[in-house]
C-alpha positions as CSV (number, residue, x, y, z in Angstrom):
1,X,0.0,0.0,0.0
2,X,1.4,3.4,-1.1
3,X,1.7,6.5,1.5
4,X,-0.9,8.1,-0.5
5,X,-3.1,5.6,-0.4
6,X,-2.8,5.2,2.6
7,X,-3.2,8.7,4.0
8,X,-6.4,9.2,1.7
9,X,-7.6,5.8,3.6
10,X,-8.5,8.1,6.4
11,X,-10.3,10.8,7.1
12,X,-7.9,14.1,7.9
13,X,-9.0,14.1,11.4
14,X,-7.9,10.9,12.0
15,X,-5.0,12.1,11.3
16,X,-4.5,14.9,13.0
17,X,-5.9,12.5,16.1
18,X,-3.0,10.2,15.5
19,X,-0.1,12.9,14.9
20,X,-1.3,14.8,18.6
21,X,-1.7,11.5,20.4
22,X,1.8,10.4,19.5
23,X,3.4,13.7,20.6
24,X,1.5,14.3,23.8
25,X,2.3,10.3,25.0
26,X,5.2,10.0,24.6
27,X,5.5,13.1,27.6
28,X,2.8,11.4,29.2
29,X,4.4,7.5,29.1
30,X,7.7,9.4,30.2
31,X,6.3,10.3,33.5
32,X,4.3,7.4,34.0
33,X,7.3,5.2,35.5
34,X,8.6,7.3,37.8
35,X,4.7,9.0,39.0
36,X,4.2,6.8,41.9
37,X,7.9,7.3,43.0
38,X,7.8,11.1,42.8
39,X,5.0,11.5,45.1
40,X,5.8,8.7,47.6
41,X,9.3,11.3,47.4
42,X,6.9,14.1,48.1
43,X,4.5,12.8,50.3
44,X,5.8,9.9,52.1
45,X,2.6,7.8,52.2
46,X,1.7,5.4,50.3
47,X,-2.0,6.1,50.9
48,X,-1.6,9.6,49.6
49,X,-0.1,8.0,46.5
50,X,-3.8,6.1,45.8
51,X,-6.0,9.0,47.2
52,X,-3.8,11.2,44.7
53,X,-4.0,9.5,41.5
54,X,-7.9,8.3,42.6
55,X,-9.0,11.6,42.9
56,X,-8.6,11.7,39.3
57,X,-10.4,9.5,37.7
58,X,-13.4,10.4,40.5
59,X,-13.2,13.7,39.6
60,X,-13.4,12.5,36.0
61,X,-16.7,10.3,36.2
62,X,-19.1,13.7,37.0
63,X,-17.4,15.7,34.2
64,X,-17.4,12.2,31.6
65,X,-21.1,12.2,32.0
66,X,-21.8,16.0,31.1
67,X,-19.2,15.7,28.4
68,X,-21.3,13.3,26.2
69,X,-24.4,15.5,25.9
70,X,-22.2,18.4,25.5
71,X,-20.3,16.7,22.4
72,X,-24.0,15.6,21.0
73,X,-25.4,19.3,21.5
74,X,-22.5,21.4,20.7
75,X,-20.1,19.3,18.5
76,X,-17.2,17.2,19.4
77,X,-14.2,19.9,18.1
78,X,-15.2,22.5,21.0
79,X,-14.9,19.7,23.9
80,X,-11.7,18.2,22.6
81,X,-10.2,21.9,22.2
82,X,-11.3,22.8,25.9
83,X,-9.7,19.4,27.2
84,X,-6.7,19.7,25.9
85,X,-6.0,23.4,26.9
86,X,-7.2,22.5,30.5
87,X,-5.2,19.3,30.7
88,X,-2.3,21.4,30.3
89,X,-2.3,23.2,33.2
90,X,-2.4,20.5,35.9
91,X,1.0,19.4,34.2
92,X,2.5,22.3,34.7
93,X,0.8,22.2,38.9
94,X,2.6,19.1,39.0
95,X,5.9,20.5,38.4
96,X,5.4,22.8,41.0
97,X,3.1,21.1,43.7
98,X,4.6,20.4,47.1
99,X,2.2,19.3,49.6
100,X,-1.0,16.2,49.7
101,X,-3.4,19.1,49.0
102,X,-2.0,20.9,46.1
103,X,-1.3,17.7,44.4
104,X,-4.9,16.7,45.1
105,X,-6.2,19.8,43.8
106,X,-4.0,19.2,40.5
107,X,-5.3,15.8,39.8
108,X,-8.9,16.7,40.5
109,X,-8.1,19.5,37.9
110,X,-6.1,17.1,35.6
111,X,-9.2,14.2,36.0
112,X,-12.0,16.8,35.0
113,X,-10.1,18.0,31.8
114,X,-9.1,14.9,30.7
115,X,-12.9,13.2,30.5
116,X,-14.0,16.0,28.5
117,X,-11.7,14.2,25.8
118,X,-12.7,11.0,24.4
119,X,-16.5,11.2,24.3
120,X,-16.1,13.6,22.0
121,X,-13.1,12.4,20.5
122,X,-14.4,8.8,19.8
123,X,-17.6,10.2,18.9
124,X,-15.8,11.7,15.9
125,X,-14.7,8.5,14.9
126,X,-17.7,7.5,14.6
127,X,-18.7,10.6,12.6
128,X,-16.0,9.9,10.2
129,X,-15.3,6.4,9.6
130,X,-17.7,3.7,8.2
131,X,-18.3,1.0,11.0
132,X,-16.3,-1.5,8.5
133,X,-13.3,0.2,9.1
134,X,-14.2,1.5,12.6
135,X,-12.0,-1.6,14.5
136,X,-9.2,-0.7,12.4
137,X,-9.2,2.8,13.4
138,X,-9.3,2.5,17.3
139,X,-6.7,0.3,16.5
140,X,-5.0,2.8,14.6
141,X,-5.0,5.6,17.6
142,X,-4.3,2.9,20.2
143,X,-1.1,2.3,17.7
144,X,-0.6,6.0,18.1
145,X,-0.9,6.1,21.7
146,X,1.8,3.3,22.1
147,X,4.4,5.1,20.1
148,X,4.3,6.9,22.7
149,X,4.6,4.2,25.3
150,X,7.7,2.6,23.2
151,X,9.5,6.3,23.7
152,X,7.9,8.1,26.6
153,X,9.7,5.2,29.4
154,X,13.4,6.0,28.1
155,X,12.9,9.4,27.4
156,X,11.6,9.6,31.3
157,X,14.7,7.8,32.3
158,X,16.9,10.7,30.9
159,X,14.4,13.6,32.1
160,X,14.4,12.0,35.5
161,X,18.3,12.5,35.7
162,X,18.2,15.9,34.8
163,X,14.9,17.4,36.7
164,X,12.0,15.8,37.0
165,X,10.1,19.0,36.8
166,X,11.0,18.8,33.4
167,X,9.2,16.5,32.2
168,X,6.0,17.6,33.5
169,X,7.0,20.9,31.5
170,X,7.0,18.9,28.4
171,X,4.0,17.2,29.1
172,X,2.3,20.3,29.3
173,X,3.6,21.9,26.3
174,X,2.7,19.0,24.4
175,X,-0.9,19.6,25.5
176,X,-0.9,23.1,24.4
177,X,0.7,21.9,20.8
178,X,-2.1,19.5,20.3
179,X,-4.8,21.7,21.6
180,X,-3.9,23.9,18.8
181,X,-3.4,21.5,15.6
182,X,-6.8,20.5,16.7
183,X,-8.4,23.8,16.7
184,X,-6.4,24.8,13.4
185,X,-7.0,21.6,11.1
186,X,-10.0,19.7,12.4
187,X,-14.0,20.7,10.9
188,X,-16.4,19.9,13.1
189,X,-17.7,15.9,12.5
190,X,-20.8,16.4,14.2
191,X,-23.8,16.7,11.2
192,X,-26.3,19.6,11.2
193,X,-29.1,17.5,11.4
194,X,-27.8,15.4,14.3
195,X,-26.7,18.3,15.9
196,X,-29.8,20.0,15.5
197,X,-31.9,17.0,17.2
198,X,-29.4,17.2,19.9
199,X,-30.8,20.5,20.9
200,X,-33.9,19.1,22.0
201,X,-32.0,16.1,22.9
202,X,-33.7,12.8,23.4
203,X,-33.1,11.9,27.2
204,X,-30.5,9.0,27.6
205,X,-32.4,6.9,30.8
206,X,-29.6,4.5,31.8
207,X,-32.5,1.8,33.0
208,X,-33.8,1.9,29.1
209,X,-29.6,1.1,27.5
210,X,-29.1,-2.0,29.7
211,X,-26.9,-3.9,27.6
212,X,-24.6,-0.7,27.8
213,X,-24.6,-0.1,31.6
214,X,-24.0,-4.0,31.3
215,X,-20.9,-3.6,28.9
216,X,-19.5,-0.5,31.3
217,X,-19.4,-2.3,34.5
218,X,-17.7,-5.5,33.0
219,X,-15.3,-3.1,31.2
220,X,-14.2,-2.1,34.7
221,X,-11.5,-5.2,36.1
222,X,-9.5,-4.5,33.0
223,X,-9.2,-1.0,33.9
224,X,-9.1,-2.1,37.6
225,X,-5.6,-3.9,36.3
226,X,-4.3,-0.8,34.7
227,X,-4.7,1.4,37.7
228,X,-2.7,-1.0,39.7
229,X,0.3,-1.2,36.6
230,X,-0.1,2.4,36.7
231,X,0.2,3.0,40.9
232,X,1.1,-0.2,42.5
233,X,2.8,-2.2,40.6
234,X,6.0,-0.1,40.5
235,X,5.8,0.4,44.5
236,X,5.0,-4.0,44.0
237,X,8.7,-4.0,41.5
238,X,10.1,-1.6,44.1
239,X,9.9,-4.3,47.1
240,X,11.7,-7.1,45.1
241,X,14.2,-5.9,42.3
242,X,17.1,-3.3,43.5
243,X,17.1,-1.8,39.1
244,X,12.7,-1.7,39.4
245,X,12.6,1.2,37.5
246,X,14.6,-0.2,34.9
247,X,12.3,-3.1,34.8
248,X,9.1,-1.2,34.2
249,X,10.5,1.1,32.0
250,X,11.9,-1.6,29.7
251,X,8.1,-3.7,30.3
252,X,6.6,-0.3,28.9
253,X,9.0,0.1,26.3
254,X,8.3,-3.9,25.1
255,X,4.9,-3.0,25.5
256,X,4.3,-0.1,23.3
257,X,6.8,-1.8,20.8
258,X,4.8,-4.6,19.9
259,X,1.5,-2.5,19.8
260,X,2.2,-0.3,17.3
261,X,3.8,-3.0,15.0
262,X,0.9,-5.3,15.3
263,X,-2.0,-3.3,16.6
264,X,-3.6,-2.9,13.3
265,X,-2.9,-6.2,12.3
266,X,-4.8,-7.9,15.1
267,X,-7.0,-5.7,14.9
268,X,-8.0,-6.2,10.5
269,X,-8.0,-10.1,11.9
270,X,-10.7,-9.7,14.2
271,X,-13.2,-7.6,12.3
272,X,-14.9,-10.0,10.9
273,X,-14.8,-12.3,14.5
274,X,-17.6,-12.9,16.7
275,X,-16.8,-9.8,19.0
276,X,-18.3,-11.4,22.0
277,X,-15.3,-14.4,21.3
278,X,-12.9,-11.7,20.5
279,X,-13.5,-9.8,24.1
280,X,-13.8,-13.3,25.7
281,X,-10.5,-13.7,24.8
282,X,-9.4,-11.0,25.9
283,X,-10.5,-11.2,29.2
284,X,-8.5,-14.5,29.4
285,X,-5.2,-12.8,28.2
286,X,-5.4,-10.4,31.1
287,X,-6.0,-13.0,33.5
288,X,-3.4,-14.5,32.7
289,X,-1.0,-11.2,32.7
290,X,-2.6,-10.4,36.5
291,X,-1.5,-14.1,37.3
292,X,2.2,-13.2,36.1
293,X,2.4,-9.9,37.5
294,X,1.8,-11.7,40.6
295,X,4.1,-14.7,40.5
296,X,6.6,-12.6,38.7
297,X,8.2,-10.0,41.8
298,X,7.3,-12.7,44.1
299,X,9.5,-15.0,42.7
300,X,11.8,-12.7,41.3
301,X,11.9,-13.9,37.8
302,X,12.7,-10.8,35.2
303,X,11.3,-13.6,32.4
304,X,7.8,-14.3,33.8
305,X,7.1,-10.6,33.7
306,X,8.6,-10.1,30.2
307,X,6.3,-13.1,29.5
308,X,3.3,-11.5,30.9
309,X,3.8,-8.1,29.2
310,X,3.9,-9.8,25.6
311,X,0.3,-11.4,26.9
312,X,-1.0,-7.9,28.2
313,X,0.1,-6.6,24.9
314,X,-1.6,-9.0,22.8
315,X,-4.9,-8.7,25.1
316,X,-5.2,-4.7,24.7
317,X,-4.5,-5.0,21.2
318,X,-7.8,-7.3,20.4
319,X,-10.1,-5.9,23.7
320,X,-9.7,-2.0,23.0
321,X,-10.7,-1.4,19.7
322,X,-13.2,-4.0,19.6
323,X,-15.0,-3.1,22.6
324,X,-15.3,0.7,20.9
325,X,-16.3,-0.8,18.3
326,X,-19.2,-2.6,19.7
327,X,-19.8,0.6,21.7
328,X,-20.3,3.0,18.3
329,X,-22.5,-0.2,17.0
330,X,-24.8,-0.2,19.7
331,X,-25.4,3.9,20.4
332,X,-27.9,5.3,18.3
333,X,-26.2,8.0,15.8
334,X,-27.7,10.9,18.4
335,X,-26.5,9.5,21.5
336,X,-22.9,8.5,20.3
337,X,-21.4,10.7,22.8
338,X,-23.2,10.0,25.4
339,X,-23.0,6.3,25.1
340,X,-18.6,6.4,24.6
341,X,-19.7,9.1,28.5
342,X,-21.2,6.6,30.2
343,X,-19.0,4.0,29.1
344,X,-15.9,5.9,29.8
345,X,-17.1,5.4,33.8
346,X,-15.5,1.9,33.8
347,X,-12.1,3.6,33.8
348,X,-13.5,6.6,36.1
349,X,-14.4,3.9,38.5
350,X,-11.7,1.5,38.5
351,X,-8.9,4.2,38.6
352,X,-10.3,6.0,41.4
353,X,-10.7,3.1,43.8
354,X,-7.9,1.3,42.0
355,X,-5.1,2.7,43.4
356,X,-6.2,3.2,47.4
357,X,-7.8,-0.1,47.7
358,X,-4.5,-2.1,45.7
359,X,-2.4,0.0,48.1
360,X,-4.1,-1.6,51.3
361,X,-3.4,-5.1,50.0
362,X,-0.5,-4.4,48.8
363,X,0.5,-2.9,52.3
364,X,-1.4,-5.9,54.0
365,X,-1.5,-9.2,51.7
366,X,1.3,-8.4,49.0
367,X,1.8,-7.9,45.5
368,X,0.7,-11.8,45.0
369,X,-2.6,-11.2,46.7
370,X,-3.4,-8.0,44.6
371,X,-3.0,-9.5,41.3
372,X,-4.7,-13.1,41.7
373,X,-7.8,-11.5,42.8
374,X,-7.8,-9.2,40.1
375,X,-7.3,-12.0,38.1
376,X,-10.2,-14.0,39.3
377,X,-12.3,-10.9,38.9
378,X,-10.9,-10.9,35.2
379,X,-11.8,-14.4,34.9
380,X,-15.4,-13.5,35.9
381,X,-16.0,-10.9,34.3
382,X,-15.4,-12.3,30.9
383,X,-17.5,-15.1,31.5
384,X,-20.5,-12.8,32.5
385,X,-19.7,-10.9,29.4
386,X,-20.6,-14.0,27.1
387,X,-23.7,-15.2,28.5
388,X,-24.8,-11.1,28.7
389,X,-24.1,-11.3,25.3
390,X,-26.0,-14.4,24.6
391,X,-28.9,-12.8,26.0
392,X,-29.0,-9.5,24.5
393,X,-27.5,-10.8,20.8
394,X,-30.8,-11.5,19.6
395,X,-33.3,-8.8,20.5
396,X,-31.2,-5.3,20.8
397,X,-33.2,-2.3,20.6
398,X,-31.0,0.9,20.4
399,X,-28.7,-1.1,18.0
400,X,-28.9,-1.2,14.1
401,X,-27.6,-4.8,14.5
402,X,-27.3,-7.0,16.9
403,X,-24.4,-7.5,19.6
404,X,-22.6,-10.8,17.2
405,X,-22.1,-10.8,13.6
């Protein structure tokens, strides 16, 4: 496939989308390894450290939920434009935050701005691309996101031994770059006609969109296991390896690597799968990786977590774009926004209890605990997710087809 061809495969906001996600992760990924570390540096409490980076994602469901029938009403370009100029401040209040309460303040800031995004964001893609293609386009801007994930670790690395205030800086510059390109170079998606319905929008009553309050709450372990990767599990690397940092960098690093050379791939071999068998599957995979983030510290085997990052890797790659896909499928085309809101809670949720309620186990039943049970829930979870499906595949009434192909 030629570059042209390729580029006139997707709409220009995609993208734009993809260009600004790669250069505001890879600041992002580089202060992702040493986050818990810094404030555990400032703070000297592990608790802090969850009630921190939980105060986030809480702060994040109320906004997420306004944010969807904002996007519906008023377009998707102002509420991306809004969230990335807001996100950028907290970045730059993290720099300069010394005390529990002003980094709490920060991340209540930084979780509010950052929901605003995706909604609308995800809505667009739905706007844009023709649901054939819509699988292979999530997977495209997961790809995107990861390049940044394959970078961001190192680059932190080099930051860190400079000034860590710097990277913060960078992160929030970033922010400020995208916020602009977006601004600049993307139209508004949202149609005339859908937008003008949305004025007198149609009211979304949660206990009427079962199947999607359904999908949302079993959405939640997986995020449940990134909150812990993201806040725990360093402090959990920390406790049994003397070079941890090292170790999770390079697990990020391996991580982002293989997603963005086989992301799209995996992601063009599942379209045409049984979704419910391809999230299924999923769901397994990450069981498995909470099983070897577990065993992995506690018996201090470098290869059982290298082992479990290529599984995580291969799990995101089929679960993320898939379950967005199923999520634009199901929404009716005037509720798309709100539907990608109130799915967006599942990582609200899990990453604002995540980190707090992994710390006291951590603290109290160690790293081995922590991960088997998430595991188990995992396990679960995916299970209830087929015979949800099975119920709900053949009589679906706010989707144009029905849950399975």
């Amino acid at each position: 496939m030629s570059l042209s061809h390729l580029f006139n495969r997707y709409d220009r906001a995609i993208w734009i989308r993809v260009c600004g996600t790669i250069l505001t992760t890879v600041t992002s990924f580089a202060i992702r390894p040493f986050m818990a570390i810094y404030l555990y540096s400032k703070t000297g409490s592990i608790y802090y450290i969850g009630i921190i980076l939980g105060l986030a994602p809480l702060a994040g469901i109320f906004s997420n939920l306004a944010s969807g029938g904002l996007a519906d009403k008023y377009g998707r370009k102002p509420l991306m434009v809004w969230s990335l100029l807001l996100q950028s401040l907290p970045m730059f209040g993290f720099a300069f935050a010394s005390t529990p309460l002003q980094f709490c303040v920060v991340s209540v800031v930084n979780g509010m701005a950052s929901s605003l995004f995706f909604p609308a964001a995800n809505a667009q893609v739905s706007d844009v691309v023709p649901e054939s293609r819509r699988a292979e386009v999530f997977a495209l801007l997961h790809t995107a996101l990861n390049v940044g994930a394959a970078v961001g670790p190192m680059l932190g690395l080099l930051l860190v031994s400079i000034n860590q205030r710097l990277a913060f800086i960078m992160a929030g510059s970033t922010l400020l770059i995208y916020c602009l390109l977006v601004f600049l170079l993307i139209p508004e998606t949202l149609q005339h006609k859908a937008q003008a319905q949305a004025k007198k929008p149609e009211p979304l009553r949660l206990g009427d969109h079962k199947l999607l309050l359904a999908l949302t709450a079993l959405a939640a372990p997986i995020t449940l296991l990134y909150a812990q990767v993201e806040a725990n599990f360093p402090l959990y690397l920390q406790q049994n390896f003397s070079n941890y940092l090292t170790i999770f960098t390079s697990l990020m690093t391996m991580n982002g690597t293989i997603v963005v050379l086989s992301a799209v791939w995996l992601a063009k071999r599942t379209e045409k799968l049984n979704t419910t068998n391809v999230l299924l599957t999923g769901y397994l995979l990450f069981a498995l990786v909470g099983i070897g983030y577990g065993l992995g510290p506690w018996a201090k085997s470098v290869a059982l977590l290298f082992a479990a990052e290529v599984i995580f890797t291969i799990g995101e790659c089929i679960t993320f774009p898939n379950q967005q896909k199923l999520i634009a499928r199901i929404a009716p085309q005037n509720m798309r926004g709100r539907y990608f809101s109130v799915f967006g809670i599942n990582w609200g949720i899990s990453k604002s209890i995540g980190p707090l309620l992994g710390g006291i186990i951590l603290t109290h039943a160690g790293g081995l605990a922590l991960f088997f049970s998430i595991s188990a829930l995992l396990l679960l979870s995916g299970l209830t997710l087929r015979w949800v499906s099975a119920r709900n595949a053949p009589s679906q009434s706010p989707a144009p087809v029905t849950l399975s192909k």
